[in-house]
N, C-alpha and C positions, 0 to 999 in steps of 0.2 A: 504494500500500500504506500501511494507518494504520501510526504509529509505536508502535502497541502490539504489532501483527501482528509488524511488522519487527524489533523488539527481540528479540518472541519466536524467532522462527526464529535469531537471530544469539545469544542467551543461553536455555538451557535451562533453566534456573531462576527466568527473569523470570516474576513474579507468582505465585511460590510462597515460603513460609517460607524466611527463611535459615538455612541449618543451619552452625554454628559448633561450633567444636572449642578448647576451653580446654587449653594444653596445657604442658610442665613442661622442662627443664635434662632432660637423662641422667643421671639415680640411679641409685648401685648402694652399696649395702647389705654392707658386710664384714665380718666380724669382728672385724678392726683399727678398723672405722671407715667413715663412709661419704665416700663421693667424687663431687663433684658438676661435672657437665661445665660449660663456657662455652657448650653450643650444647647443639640440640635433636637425638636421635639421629636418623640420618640415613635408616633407612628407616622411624622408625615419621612422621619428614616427608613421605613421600612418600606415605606411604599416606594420613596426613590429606587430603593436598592432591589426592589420589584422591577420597575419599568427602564431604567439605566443602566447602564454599561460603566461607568466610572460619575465620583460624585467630589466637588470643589465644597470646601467650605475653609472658604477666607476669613487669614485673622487681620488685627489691626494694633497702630501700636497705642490706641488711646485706651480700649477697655478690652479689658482678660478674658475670653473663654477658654476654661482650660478641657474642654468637655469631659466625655465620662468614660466606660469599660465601652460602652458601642463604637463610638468615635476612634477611641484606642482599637479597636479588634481589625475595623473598616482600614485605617495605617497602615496595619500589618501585611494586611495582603492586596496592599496597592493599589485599592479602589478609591480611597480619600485619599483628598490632597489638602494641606492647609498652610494656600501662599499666604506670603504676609503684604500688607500695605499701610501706605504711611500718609497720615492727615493732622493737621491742624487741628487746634482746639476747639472743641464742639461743645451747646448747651444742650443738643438733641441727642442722644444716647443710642438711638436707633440709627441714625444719620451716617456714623464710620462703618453700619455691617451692609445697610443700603447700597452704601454707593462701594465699598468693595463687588460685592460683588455684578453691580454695572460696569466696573473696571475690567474684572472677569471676562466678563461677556463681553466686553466689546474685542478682549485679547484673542479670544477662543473663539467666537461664532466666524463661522465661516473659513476655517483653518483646513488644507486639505483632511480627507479623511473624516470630520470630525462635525457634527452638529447639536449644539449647547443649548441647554434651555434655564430658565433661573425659576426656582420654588421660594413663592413667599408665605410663608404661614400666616400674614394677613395683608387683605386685600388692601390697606393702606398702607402700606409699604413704600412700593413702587412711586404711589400716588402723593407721596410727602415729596418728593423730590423732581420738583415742579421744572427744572431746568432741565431736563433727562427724559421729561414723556412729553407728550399731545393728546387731545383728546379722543381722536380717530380712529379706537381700534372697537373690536367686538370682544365680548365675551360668551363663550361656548362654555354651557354648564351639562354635564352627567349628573341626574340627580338619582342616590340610590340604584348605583351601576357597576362600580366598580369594586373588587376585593380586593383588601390588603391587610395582611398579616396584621394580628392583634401588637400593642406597644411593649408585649412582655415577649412575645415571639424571639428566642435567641436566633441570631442574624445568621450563625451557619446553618440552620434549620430553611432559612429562609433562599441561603446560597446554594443550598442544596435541591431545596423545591424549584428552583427556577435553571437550574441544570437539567433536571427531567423535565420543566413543564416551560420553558423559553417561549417556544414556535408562538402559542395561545396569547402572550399578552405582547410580545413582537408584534404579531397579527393586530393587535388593539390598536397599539402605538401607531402603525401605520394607516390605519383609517381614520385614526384619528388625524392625523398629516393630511391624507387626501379630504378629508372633506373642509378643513380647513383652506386646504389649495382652492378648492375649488369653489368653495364662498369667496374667495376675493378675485374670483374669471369671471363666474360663470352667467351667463345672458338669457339664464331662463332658471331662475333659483328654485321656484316650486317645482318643477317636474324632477331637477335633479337633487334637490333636498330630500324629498320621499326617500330616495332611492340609496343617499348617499344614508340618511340612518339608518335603513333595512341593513346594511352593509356594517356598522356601528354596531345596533343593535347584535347580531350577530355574533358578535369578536366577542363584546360582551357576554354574551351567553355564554360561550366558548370558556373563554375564563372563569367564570364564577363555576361552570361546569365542572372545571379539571380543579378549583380549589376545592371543593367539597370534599374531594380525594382524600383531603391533607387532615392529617391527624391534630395538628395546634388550631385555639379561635382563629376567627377570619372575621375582621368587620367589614360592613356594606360601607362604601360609600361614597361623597360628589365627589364631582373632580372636575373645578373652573380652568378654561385655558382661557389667556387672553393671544389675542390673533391680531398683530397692527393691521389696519387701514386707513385710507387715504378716505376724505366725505365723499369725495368725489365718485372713488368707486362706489362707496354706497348707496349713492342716487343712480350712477349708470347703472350698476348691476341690480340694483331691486333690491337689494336688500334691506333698507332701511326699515321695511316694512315687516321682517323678523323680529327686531329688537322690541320687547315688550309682549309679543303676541302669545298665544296659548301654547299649551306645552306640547312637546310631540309624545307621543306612546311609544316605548320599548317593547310591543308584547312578546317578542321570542325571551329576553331576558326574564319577563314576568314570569313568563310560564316554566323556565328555567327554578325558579326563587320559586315556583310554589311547588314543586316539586321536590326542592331540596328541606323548607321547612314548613311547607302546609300551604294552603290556597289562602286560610286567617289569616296567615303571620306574615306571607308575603307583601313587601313594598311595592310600591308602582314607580317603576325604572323610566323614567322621563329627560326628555332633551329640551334647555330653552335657551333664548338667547338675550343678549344684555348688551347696553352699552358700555364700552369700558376702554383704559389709555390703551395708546401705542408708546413704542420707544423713541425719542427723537432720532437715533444714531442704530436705528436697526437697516439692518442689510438685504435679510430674507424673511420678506411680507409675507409668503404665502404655506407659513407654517405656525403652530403658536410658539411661542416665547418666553411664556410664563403660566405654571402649572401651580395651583392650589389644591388640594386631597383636604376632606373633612372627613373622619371619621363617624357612623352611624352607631348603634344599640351591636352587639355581638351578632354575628349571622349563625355560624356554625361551630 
């Protein structure tokens, strides 16, 4: 057997684009003030290390995360990386892990071989750093669609299940890419919308199929991308008339979910869509850029 054969069968992803996740500390945003973790929350880690191929999390030299045993483990076998970068005195707290990782992305997207995307575990993130976005993008929500491993899930467990189970959420990732593409072309959005979530729909199913397999919890749950565009496109291409509108039905997912824990218990897997920023300094419009995971109630 050549060594290209054999890589391949032994790594699912040899000789395809590395797909990389730029990712941030735990923000949350108060009232009082915000509060920034030492580590990266714990299941939207697991879900990265679900849908990605290598994962960035950038430090800084104003505030300390020294993270934790996940962080440490993820180092070890080469899938974290954590550059460092150097800013000025800041009264926002949030502000040095921000815009690290817009530094990131702008280093990395678009590098041969390689396509980068940034996870913000809240949607006001991005959205504080007004110099860096535009208004002009959409947002793509999975509501009750997606599985990813519970926040106690040990991570080899996890590197493990996705050595046998790759192809199925590979498969996600990429329709999720194409329908993205194709929202910001396409010159007849309802006939190809149907079509492009039957296809979604689907992948999903797929996955939630082959997680049930898995012997550790699994929670259900969203998963916002945001997708830049131009207004412009949005009026030629029709789209406009998405953002806000009723929600679409997943029912292969559905009937997936009620199979696995009852017709009662099962969620209603829905697709909507939102206004939401673009990047100032992005490259490539016609994929999303930024992924949010919310965890739901335990599935499995």
């Amino acid at each position: 057997m050549g060594e290209a054969k054999r890589r391949k069968q032994q790594d699912p992803s040899y000789g395809k684009p590395l797909r990389g996740l730029i990712m941030t500390s735990e923000i949350v945003k108060r009232p009082e003030g915000t509060r920034v973790s030492a580590s990266i929350e714990p299941q939207q880690l697991r879900y990265a290390l679900l849908f990605w191929d290598k994962i960035v999390w950038p430090s800084n030299n104003l505030i300390f995360a020294a993270g934790n045993e996940d962080s440490a483990f993820l180092e070890t076998t080469k899938i974290l990386e954590r550059p460092r970068h150097e800013f000025a005195s800041t009264t926002d707290p949030a502000e040095p892990f921000v815009r690290s990782q817009l530094q990131e992305f702008q280093k990395r997207d678009n590098k041969d071989r390689e396509v980068w995307d940034l996870c913000q575990n809240t949607a006001v993130l991005l959205a504080s750093v007004s110099d860096a976005t535009h208004p002009g993008g959409m947002g793509i929500e999975l509501i009750r669609a997606i599985p990813v491993p519970d926040k106690d899930v040990p991570l080899n467990e996890i590197l493990e299940f996705k050595r046998k189970r790759h192809a199925e959420f590979v498969a996600l990732r990429a329709e999720i890419d194409t329908l993205a593409a194709r929202l910001n072309s396409t010159s007849n959005p309802d006939t190809d919308l149907q079509q492009l979530i039957k296809h979604i729909d689907k992948a999903c199913a797929d996955a939630l199929r082959v997680s049930s397999e898995w012997q550790f919890p699994v929670r259900l749950s969203n998963k916002k991308m945001a997708l830049d565009l131009k207004p412009f496109e949005l009026i030629a291409g029709g789209l406009g008339g998405l953002l806000g509108a009723d929600y679409f039905n997943m029912s292969t997912s559905q009937e997936i979910l009620a199979g696995i824990v009852g017709t009662a218990a099962a969620a209603k897997s829905i697709v909507k869509f939102t206004s939401d920023i673009g990047l100032q300094s992005i490259r490539r419009p016609r994929s999303p850029f930024s992924y949010i995971a919310y965890a739901h109630s335990e599935l499995f």
